[in-house]
C-alpha positions in Angstrom: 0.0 0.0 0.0 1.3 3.7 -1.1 0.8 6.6 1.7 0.7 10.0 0.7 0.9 12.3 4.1 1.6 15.7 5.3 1.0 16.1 8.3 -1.6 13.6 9.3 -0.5 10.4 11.3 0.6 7.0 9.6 -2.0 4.8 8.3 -1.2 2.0 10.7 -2.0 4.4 13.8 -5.4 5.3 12.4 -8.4 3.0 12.1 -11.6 2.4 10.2 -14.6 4.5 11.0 -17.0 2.0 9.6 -16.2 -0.4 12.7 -17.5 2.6 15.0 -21.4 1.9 14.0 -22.6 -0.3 16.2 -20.3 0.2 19.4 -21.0 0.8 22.8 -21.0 4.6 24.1 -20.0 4.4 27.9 -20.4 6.9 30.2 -18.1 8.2 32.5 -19.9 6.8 35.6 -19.7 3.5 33.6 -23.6 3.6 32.4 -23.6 1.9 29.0 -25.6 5.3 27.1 -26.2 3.2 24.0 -24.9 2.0 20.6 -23.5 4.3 17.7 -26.1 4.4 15.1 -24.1 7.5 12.7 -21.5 8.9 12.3 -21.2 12.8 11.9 -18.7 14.9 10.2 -18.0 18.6 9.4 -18.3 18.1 5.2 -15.8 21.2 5.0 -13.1 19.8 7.1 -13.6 16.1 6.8 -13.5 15.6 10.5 -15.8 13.8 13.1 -18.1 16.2 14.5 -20.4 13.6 16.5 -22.0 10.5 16.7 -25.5 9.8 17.1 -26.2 7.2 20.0 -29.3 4.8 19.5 -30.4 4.9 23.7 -33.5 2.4 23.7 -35.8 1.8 20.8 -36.8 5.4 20.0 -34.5 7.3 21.7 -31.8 8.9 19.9 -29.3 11.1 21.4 -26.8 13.8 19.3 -23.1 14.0 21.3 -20.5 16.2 19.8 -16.7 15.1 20.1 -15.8 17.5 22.6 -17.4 15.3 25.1 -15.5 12.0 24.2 -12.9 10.7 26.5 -11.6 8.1 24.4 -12.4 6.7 21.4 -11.1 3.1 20.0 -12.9 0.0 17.9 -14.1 -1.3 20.6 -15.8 1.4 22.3 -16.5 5.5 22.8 -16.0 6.8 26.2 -17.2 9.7 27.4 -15.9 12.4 29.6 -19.5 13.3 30.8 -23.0 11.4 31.9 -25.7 12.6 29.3 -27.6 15.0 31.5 -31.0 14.2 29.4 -30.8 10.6 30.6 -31.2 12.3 34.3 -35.3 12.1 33.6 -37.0 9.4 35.7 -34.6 9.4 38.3 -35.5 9.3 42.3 -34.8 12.9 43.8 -33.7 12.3 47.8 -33.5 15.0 50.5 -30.1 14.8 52.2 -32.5 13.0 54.9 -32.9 10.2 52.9 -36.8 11.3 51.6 -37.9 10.5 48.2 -39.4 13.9 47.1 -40.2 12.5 43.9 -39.0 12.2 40.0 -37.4 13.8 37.3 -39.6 15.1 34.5 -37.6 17.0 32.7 -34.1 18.7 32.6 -33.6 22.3 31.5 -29.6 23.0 30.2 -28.2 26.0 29.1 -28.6 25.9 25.0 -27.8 22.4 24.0 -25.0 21.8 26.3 -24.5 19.2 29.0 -24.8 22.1 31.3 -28.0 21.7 33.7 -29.7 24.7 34.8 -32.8 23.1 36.8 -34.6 19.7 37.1 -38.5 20.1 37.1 -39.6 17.2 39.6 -42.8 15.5 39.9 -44.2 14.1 43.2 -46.7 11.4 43.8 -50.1 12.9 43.7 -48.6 16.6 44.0 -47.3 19.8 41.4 -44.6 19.8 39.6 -41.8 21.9 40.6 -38.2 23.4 39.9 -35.0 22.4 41.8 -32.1 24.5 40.6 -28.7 22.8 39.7 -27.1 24.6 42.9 -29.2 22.8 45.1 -28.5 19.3 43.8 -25.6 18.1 45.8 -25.2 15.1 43.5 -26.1 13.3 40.7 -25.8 9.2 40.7 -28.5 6.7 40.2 -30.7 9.4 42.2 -30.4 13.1 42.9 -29.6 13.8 46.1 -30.3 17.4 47.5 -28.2 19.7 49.3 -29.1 20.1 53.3 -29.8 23.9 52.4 -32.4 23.0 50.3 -35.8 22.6 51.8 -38.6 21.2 50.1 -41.7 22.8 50.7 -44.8 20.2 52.4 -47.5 20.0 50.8 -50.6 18.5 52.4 -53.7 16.9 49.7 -56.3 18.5 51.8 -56.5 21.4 54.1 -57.1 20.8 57.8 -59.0 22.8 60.0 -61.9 23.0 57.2 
């Protein structure tokens, strides 16, 4: 095989793109997000933009390059956890109290970047938990101490 190169690396320490489709995407917690279903590049500069992750049967998920970790034939890793795959998660009070579940997570543009969780408890409204308050983010969202949330009762005694 002829090479003809300028500046990119040797053949033999690149591989074949194709092999990527179909590949595990791995978060950085571990959670397997998906499989590569497409490849994205930039048609002006050739280069891999993103890949398109196939999370589920419907579910398809856009993540741009800057958020891989590592990328090889066997798998993509990924420096981040997918904040959209944060929705129907437990949210726990630093006491242990399961306040309810995600419903939906509001980032800043169409970054990874969270802004607020809008939470839904049993029988109750909806309501927004800002990013500040969250102290972390796991299998379930566990508040910050500061944060209290507010008690609701389903009737109104002394009616």
């Amino acid at each position: 095989m002829d090479e003809i190169l300028t500046t990119t690396l040797p053949f033999g320490e690149t591989f074949n793109l194709k092999k990527l489709l179909g590949v595990r995407v791995i978060a950085s917690n571990g959670l397997i997000v998906g499989k590569v279903s497409q490849l994205r590049v930039d048609p002006k500069t050739a280069k891999l933009e993103g890949i398109m992750v196939r999370h589920g049967l419907f579910r398809r998920i856009y993540i741009d390059t800057t958020y891989f970790q590592k990328i090889n034939p066997a798998s993509i890793i990924l420096a981040i956890e997918p904040c959209v795959l944060l929705k129907g998660r437990k949210v726990i009070t630093a006491e242990g109290e399961v306040v309810g579940t995600v419903r939906a997570v509001e980032r800043k543009e169409l970054t990874n970047d969270i802004k607020e969780v809008v939470v839904k408890p049993f029988l109750k409204k909806s309501f927004v938990i800002p990013v500040a308050s969250i102290r972390s983010f796991g299998a379930s969202l566990i508040l910050r101490p500061s944060y209290h949330v507010e008690k609701k009762k389903l009737w109104r005694p002394g009616l």
